[in-house]
N, C-alpha and C positions, 0 to 999 in steps of 0.2 A: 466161744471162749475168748476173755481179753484177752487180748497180747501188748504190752506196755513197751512202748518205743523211749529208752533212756537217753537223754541228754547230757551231757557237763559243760558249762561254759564258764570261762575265765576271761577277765578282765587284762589289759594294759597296763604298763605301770614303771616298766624300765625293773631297776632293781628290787623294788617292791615285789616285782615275782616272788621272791624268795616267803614273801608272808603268802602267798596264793602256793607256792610248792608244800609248805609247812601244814597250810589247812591240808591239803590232800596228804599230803606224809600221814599223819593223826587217820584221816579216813581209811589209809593202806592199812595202817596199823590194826587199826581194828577190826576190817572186811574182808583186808586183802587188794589184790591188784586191779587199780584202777580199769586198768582194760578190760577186763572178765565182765566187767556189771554195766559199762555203758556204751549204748550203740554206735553215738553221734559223741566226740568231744569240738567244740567248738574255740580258738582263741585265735585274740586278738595283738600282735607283739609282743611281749614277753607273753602274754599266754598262747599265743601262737605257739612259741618254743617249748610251754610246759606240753601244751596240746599233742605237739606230733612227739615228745619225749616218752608221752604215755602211752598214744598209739603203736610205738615202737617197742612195747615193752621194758621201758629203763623204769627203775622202780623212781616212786617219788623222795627217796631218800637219796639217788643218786644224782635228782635234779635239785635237791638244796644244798648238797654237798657242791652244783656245778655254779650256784650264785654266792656260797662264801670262800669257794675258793677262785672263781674267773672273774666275780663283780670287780674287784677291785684293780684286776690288771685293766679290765674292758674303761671302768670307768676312771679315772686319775685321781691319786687322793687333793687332797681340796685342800692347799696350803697356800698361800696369799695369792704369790706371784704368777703359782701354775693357775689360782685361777681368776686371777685379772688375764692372761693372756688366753684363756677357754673364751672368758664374753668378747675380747677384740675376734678370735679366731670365729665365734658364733655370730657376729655382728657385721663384720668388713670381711671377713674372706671364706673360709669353706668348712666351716663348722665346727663343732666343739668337737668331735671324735674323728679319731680314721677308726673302720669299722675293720682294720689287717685285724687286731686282738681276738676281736668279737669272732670275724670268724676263722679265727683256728680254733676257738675255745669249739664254736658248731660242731665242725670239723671231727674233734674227739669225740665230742657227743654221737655226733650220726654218723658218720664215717661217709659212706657212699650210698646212703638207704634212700629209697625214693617215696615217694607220694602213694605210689603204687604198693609198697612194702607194708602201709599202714595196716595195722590190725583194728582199728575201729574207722568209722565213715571220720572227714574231716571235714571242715569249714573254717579258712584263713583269709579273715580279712585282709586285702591291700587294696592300693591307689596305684593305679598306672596309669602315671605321667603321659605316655605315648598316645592311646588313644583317650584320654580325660576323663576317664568315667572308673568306677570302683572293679577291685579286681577280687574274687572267691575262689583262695585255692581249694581245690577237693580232692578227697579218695575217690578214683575215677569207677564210679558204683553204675552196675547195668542198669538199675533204673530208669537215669539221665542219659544215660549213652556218653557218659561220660569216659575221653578216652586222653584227651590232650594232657591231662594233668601228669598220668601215667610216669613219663621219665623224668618227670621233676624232681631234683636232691631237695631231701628236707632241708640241708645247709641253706641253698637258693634260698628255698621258701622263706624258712626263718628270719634271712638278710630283706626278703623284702616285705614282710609283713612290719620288721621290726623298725625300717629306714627313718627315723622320724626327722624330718625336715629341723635344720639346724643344726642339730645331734651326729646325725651318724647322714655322709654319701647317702645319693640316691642308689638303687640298687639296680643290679640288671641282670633279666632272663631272658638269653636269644639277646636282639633287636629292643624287648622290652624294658624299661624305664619304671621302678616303684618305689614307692614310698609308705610309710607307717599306716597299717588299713587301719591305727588309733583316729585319722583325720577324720572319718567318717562312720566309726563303728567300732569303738573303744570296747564297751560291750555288746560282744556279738551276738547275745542272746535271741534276738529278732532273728540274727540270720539263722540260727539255728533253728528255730520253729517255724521259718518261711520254707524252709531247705526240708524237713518235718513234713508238714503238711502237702508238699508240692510230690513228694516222693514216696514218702513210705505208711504215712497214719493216714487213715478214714477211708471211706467207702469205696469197695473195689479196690484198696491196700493191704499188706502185707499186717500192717497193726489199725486197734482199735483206737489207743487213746497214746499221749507220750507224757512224760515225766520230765522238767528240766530243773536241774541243782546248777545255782551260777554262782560263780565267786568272784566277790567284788576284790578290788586292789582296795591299798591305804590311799584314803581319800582324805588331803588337808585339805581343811576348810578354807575357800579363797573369795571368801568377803572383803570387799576394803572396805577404807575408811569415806569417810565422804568429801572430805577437805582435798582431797589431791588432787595432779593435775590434771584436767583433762585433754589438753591436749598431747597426744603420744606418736613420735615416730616410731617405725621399728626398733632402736635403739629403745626405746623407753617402754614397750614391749617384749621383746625379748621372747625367751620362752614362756613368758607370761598367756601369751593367746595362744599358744598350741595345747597347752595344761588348763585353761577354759576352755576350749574346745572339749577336749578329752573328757573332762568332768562333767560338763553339759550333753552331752552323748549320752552317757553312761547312767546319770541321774534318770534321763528323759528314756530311757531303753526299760530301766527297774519299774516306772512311775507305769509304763504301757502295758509292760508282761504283767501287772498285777490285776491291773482292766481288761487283757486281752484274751485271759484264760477259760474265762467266763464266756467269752463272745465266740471262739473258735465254735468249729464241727468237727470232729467232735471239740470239748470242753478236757482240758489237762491239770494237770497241775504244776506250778512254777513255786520254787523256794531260793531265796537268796542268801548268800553269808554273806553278811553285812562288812563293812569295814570299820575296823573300832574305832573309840572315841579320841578323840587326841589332845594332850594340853599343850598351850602356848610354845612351851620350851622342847617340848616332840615332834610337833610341825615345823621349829625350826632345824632339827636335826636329822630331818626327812624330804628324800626328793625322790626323782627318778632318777638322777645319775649322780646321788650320793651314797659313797660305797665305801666310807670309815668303817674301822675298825666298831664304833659308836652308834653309827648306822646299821650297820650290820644287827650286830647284839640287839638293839631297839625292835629290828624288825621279828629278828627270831623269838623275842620274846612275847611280841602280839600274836604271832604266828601260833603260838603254840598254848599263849591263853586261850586265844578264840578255837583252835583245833579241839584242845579239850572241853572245849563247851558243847561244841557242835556233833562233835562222834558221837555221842553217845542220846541226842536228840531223834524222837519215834520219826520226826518227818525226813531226817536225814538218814535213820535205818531203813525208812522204806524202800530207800532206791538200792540196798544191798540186799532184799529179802528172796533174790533170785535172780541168774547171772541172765546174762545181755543174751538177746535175739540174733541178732542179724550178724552173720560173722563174713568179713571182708578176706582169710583166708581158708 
């Protein structure tokens, strides 16, 4: 008999989450709760936060309620002066954010619930500074003998999946040191089918084949032009190379899961919700830490185009056609 190992991953994005909470809001709506139907949710900073707000059971209507009404305290609205003094403060001294907003906003969200609390398996990408190499938060699952994760506060987590360099303090767990696991795996999707395969699908496993639905953030297109200058110091990069980074990851992650499905053992199936088209005058009204009034509304309204496009598509019903396997409590 198959047994189909379900995935969800979500993308990075800052407040862009709010169109990635919207597309699942649309899927709650029509299925029911995220948690029930997926094994594994997987995310990366702001989807890190949608991730473990699902695992914990907070409906998705309660995490878009928590980006139109905390975005705009977390991020500062955008009037000249405050934000000529964000680029000197992201430029010369300790960043465009103190991350105090952000997390009391956690704080409400999770209160004191840990890693261990999760009601689906987890995968949270970060960067820990301390020993140089990438860090994977998890629901500490007997598979792996996973057990260190255990009294981790999803607040923590969330602070240090989300730290992105510039933006928001580096974070710390213990002794540990992190930063946005967007630097190296904006979309987590890989990790979630490495994490997959290594644990719980294929021979001598618990499942036969898996299933991954991934949700891409709003992606402006960042082409330049060709006349500019080439020579750049930090200053004249900015968060220009961290938002290259991010989108180069994430491109390069979608371009492999559609070659890689086919290659596995077993072989799965991958679907992605795309991130919509954008004109000129929408990319300039959209970032990751623009949280207008303007921004907002722009975002809620792709969010809920593309929602209702997608609910109701056969490859997006198939992953509700029967509730999740493997249960964490």
């Amino acid at each position: 008999m198959e047994q189909e190992f379900k995935i969800l991953t979500i993308d990075g994005g800052g407040i862009k989450g709010l169109y990635s909470s919207i597309i699942i809001k649309h899927l709650e709506e029509q299925y029911g709760p995220i948690s029930d139907y997926f094994d594994m949710i997987c995310g990366t900073s702001t989807g890190g936060l949608i991730a473990m707000a699902l695992s914990a059971k907070k409906s998705a209507t309660k995490i878009v309620e928590f980006y139109v009404d905390k975005g705009p305290e977390i991020f500062t609205k955008d009037r000249f002066y405050s934000r000529l003094y964000r680029i000197l403060r992201q430029t010369f001294m300790w960043g465009k954010y103190s991350d105090r907003k952000l997390k009391k906003a956690l704080v409400e969200m999770f209160g004191e619930l840990t890693l261990g609390e999760a009601h689906t398996l987890l995968c949270i990408p970060s960067f820990n500074l301390t020993k140089g190499m990438p860090r994977m938060f998890k629901f500490p699952h007997k598979e792996g003998k996973f057990h260190m994760d255990k009294n981790i506060k999803m607040v923590d987590a969330a602070l240090a999946t989300s730290a992105a360099p510039t933006y928001f303090p580096i974070a710390k767990i213990g002794d540990g040191l992190f930063i946005d696991g967007g630097v190296w795996c904006n979309n987590p999707t890989i990790s979630g089918l490495l994490e997959a395969l290594d644990y719980f699908v294929g021979e001598g496993k618990e499942f036969t084949t898996y299933r991954i639905l991934s949700i891409s953030s709003v992606n402006q297109p960042t082409g330049w032009k060709t006349n500019v200058r080439r020579w750049r110091s930090f200053i004249g990069w900015r968060d220009k190379f961290f938002q290259a980074s991010m989108d180069g990851q994430s491109y390069f992650t979608h371009f492999f899961m559609q070659k890689m499905v086919n290659f596995t053992n077993p072989k799965g199936f991958y679907m992605r919700i795309p991130s919509p088209q954008l004109s000129a005058t929408q990319c300039s009204q959209i970032d990751m830490d623009k949280a207008s009034s303007g921004a907002i509304s722009l975002l809620r309204h792709l969010g809920d185009t593309n929602g209702a496009e997608y609910r109701i598509k056969p490859d997006v019903a198939a992953f509700f056609k029967s509730p999740k396997i493997y249960k964490t409590q």
